[in-house]
C-alpha positions, 0 to 999 in steps of 0.5 A, a space after each residue: 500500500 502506497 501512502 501519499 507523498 505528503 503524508 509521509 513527509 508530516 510524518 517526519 515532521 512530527 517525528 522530528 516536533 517529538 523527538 527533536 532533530 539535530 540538525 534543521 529540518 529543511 526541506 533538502 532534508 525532508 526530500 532526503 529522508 522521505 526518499 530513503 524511508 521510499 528506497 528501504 520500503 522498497 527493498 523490505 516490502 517490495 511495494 512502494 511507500 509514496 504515491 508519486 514517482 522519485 525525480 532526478 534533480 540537480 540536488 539528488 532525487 526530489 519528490 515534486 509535491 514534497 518540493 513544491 509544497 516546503 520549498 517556501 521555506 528555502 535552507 531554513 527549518 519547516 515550521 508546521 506540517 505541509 499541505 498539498 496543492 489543494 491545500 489540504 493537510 494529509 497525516 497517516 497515522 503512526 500510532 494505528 496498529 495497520 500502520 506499526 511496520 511504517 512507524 518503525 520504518 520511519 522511526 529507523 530512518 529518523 534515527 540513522 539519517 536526522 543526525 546529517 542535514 541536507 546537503 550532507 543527505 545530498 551527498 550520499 544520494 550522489 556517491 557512485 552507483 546510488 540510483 541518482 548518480 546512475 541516472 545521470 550518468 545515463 544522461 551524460 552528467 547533470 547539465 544535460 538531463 533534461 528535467 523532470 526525468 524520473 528515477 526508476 523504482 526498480 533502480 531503487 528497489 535494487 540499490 537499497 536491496 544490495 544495502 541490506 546485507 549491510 544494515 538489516 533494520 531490526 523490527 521493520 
């Protein structure tokens, strides 16, 4: 079952309100953290997380709506929840019992991944043979991929299945 993109990102928002973030939570950081949460769930269930499509941008892989509705924030800390384009605040519910394997995922990830801020995420989107970088390449770098390309779910799938091996998160 997919949730909406949304949803998830105020997930982590609340998450980070309960159990204080770091480093700020900008929405470079939240596009990262949501990616992520996507990939592992990928990987663990073998169905998407989010109902929306990963895109290849110049700052690693972005979910549009996410983007669209913080990026008025800028390099600063989200203050609040987001809201979708008809303005409309969409939450999923962690505590729900039909929704535990998702607390626990999104809890994993706050707790691997809140420690590093946005550019550091950025960065471990870009190291060689992530499924960004790999869509890059495809396009012979980032100043010549045309926009909006997206980043095939089963190139991720397939990465964060190899990370595995490495880090199995316990309970998810």
């Amino acid at each position: 079952m997919s949730y909406p993109s949304i949803a998830i990102a105020n997930a982590f928002l609340e998450v980070g309100r309960k159990e204080g973030a770091p480093t700020p939570l900008t929405p470079m950081k939240l596009l990262k953290l949501v990616y992520f949460a996507h990939g592992w769930y990928l990987a663990l269930r073998n169905e998407p997380l989010i109902d929306e499509t990963v895109e290849a941008w110049r700052y690693g892989p972005v979910v549009p709506s996410i983007y669209h509705a913080s990026k008025h924030f800028g390099n600063t800390n989200i203050v609040g929840d987001l809201s979708d384009e008809e303005g409309n605040i969409q939450r999923v519910d962690l505590t729900s019992m039909r929704n535990a394997d998702l607390n626990d995922l999104v809890h994993w990830i706050w707790k691997q991944y809140s420690r590093y801020d946005g550019v550091q995420l950025s960065n471990q989107t870009h190291e060689p043979g992530t499924p960004w970088t790999e869509t890059m390449e495809r396009y012979g770098g980032v100043s010549r991929m045309p926009k909006g390309i997206d980043i095939e779910e089963n190139m991720i799938k397939q990465y964060f299945a190899n990370q595995l091996k490495d880090v199995l998160p316990a309970g998810i």
